[in-house]
C-alpha positions in Angstrom: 69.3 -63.4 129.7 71.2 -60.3 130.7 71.2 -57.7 132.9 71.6 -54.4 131.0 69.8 -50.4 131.5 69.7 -49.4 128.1 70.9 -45.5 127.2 68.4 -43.1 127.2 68.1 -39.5 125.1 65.7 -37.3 124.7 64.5 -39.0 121.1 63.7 -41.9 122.7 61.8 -40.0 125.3 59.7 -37.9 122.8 58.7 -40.9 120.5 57.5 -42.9 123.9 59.6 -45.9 123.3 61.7 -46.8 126.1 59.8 -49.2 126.9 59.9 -51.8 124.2 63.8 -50.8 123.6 64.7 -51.1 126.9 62.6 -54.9 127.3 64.4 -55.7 124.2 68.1 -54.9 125.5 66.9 -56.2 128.5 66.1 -60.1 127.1 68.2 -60.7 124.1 70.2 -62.8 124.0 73.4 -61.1 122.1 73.8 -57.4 123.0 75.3 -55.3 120.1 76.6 -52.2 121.9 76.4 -49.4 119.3 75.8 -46.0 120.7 75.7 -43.2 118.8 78.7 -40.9 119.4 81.4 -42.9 121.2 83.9 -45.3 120.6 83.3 -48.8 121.1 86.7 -49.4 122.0 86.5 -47.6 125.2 84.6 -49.0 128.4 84.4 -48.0 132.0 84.7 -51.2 134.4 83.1 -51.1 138.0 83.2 -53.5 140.6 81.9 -54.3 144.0 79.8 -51.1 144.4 77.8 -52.5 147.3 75.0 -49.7 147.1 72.3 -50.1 149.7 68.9 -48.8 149.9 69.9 -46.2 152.8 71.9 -43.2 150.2 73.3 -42.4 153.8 74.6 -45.6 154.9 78.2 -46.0 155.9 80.5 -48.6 157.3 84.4 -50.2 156.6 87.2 -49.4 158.4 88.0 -46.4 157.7 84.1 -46.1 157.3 82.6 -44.9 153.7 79.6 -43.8 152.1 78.8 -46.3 149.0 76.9 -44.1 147.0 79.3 -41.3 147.7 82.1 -43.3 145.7 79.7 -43.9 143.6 78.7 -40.4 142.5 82.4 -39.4 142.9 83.3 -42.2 140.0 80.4 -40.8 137.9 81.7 -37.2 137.6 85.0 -39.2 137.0 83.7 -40.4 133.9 81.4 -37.6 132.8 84.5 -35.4 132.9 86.2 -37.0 130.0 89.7 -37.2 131.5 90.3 -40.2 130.1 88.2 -40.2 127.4 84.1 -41.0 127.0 83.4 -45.0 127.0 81.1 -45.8 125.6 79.4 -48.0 128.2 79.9 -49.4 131.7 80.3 -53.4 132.5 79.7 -53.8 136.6 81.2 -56.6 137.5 79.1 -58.3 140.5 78.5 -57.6 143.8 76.2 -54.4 143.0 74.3 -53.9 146.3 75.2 -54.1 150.0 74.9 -57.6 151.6 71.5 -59.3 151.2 70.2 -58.3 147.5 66.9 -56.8 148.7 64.7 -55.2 146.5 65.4 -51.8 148.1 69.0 -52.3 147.4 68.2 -52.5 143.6 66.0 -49.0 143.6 68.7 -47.3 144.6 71.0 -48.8 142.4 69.3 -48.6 139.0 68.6 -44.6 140.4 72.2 -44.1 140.7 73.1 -45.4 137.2 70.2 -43.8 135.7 72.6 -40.5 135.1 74.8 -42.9 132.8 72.1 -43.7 131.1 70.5 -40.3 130.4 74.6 -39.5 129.2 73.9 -42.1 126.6 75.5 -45.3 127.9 73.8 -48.2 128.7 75.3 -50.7 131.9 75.6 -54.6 131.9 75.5 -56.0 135.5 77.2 -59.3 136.0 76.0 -61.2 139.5 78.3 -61.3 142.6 77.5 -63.4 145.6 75.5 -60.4 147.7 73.2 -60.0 144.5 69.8 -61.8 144.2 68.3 -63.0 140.9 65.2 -62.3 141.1 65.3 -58.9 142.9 67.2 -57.9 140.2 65.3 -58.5 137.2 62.1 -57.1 139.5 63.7 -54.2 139.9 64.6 -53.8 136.6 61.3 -54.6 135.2 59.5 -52.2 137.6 61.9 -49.4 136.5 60.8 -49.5 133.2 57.5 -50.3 133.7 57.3 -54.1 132.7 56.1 -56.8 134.2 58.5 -59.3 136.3 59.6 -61.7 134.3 58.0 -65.3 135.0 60.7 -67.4 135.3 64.4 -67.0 136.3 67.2 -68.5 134.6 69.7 -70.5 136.8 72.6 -68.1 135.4 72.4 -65.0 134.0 74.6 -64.8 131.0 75.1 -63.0 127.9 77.3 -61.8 124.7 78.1 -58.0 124.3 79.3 -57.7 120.2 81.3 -54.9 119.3 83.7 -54.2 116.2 87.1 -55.2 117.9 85.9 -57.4 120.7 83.2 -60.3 122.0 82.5 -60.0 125.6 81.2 -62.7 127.5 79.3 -61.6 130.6 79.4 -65.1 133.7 77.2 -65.5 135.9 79.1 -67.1 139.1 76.4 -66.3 141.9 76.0 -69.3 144.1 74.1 -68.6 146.8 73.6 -64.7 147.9 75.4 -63.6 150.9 77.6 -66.6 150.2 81.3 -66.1 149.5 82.1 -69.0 147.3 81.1 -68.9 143.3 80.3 -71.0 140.8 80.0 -70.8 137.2 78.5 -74.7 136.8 78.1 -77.2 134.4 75.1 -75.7 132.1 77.1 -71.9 131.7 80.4 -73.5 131.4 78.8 -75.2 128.3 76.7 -72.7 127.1 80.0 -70.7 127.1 82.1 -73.1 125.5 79.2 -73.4 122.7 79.2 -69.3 122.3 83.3 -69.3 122.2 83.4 -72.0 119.3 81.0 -70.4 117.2 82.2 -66.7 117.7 85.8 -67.5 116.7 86.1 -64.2 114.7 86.9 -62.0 117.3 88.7 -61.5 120.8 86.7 -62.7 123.6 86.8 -61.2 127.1 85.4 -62.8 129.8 83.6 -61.1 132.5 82.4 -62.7 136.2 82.5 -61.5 139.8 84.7 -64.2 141.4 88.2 -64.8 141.4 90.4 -68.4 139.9 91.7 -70.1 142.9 95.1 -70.3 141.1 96.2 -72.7 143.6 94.0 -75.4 141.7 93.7 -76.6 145.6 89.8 -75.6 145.5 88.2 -76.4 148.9 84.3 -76.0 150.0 86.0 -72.9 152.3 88.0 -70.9 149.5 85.8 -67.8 148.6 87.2 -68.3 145.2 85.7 -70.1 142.0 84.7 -73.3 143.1 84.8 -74.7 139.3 88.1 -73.0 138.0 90.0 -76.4 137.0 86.4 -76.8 134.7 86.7 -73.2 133.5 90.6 -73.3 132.7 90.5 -76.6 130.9 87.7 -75.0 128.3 88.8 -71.4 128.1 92.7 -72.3 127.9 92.8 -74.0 123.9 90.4 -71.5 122.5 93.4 -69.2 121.8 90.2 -66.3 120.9 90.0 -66.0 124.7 92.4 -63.1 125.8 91.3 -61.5 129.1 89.4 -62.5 132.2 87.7 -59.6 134.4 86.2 -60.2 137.8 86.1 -58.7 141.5 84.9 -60.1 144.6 88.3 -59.4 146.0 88.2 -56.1 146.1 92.3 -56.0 145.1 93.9 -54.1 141.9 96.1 -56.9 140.4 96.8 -58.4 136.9 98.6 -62.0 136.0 98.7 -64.2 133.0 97.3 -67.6 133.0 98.1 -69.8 130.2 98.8 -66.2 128.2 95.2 -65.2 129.2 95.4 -61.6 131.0 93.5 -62.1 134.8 91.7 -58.7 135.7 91.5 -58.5 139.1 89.2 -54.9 139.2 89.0 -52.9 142.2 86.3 -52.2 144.5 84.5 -49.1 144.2 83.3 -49.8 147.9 85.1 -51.2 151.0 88.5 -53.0 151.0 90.1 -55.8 153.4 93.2 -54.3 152.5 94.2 -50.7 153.4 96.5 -50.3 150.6 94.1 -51.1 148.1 92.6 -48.1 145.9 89.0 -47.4 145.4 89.0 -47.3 141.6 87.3 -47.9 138.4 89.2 -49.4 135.6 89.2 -48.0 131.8 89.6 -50.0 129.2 90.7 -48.8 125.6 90.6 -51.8 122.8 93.7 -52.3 120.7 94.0 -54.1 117.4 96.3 -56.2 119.3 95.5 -56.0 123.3 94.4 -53.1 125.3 95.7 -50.7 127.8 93.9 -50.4 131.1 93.8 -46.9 133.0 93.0 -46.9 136.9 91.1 -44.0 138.5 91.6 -44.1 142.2 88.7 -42.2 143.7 92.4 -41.0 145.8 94.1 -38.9 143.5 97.0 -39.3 145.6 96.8 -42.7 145.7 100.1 -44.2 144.1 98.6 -46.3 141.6 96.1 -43.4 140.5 96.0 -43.3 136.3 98.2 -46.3 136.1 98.5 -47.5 132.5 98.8 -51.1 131.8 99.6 -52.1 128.1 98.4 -55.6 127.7 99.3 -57.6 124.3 96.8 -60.2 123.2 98.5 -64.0 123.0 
């Protein structure tokens, strides 16, 4: 089960079916992401946006308005500087501390504008989100009812011509640093890898590897990274990792797989850090990643990266 706002345009509205379309996206499975006019090579990548229920809540040092950077990223993208993706992936961490239902009102209103531009928005779960606030929130939005049960891990496949992206779900408790993909998803994903071998797949979660492979109960990192390594590491289809939670702009190889470390959109432990959103443009043979530092004069603002696939 996923966790994606479908686009909205004004068809949709007149013929009254938002509702079933957007329960559909909402609880399939596999996720093709055709829109109508853009690209599917191009995607916007967000992280960390932390938005609270308050629209005027601030704090970090130096202090920051959430939903500020937030809008300030959104005429970003709507200005097509970089050119229009053709959908958002938000990796984790999507509201403030606690993942109360409040939180999530004021999150899916602040990415409703995406959607009403024709983009629809897969949320992956960091470890301040909540489950079931979530998919409440979601469900009220468009008028559903809450869904009866919860998965233990909200995963899913997004399909699109050049790539397979493979949304994790490495929430382990909420407002708990640690993450953890566990046994069940790191199966289910192996399963989905072997039997989509005809494409690319890109991997998407909110926490880090500990790339020390010296994993302890008090690293905030991926508690089951030795687990995840050993299954993505042979299945040569497996090019990039994404994921957050550190709030740092940073790229490695592991094994020849590309580590995505995105940046936060809100607060940062480190002052040199940007506060960014990542666009990625799909090659036949890698990608190129652009950053957009909410800073212009930040000194890694529009950054290109050219990544090759292994």
């Amino acid at each position: 089960m996923p966790i994606t706002l479908p686009p909205i345009n004004r068809r949709r509205f007149i013929t009254g079916t938002l509702g079933g379309i957007a329960a559909t996206l909402l609880f399939h499975p596999i996720l093709n992401a055709e829109t109508e006019t853009q690209s599917q090579d191009v995607w916007a990548f967000l992280s960390d946006t932390h938005i609270p229920a308050d629209r005027n809540k601030t704090g970090g040092n130096p202090s920051i308005n959430p939903v500020e950077h937030l809008a300030q990223i959104r005429t970003d993208i709507f200005s097509g500087q970089t050119g229009k993706p053709c959908g958002l992936i938000v990796s984790g961490d999507c509201v403030y501390l606690h993942g109360l239902p409040n939180d999530y009102k004021t999150l899916l209103e602040e990415f409703l504008p995406f959607r009403k531009k024709g983009l629809p928005v897969h949320f992956v779960m960091g470890n301040h989100d909540n489950r079931q606030a979530f998919l409440n929130a979601v469900a009220q939005s468009i008028g559903e009812k809450s869904p009866q049960t919860i998965p233990a891990r909200l995963h899913s496949i997004v399909e699109t011509p050049k790539v397979n992206f493979f949304l994790l779900d490495s929430l382990d408790k909420t407002n708990h640093t640690p993450g953890l993909f566990g046994k069940e998803q790191i199966q289910w994903l192996t399963d989905e890898l072997d039997s989509h071998r005809d494409k690319p797949a890109i991997l998407v979660g909110h926490h880090n590897p500990d790339y020390s492979r010296n994993i302890v109960k008090a690293s905030g990192a991926l508690q089951d990274t030795t687990e995840f390594f050993e299954q993505i590491r042979e299945r040569k289809q497996v090019k990039a990792y994404f994921y957050g939670h550190t709030h740092t702009w940073k790229t490695l190889r592991i094994n020849g797989i590309h580590m995505i470390n995105i940046p936060a959109t809100a607060w940062r432990f480190d002052q040199n850090q940007p506060f960014a959103w990542v666009l990625l443009t799909l090659k036949d043979n890698g990608m190129s990643l652009t950053l957009r530092s909410i800073d212009p004069e930040h000194p890694k603002h529009n950054e290109i990266l050219h990544l090759a696939w292994r």
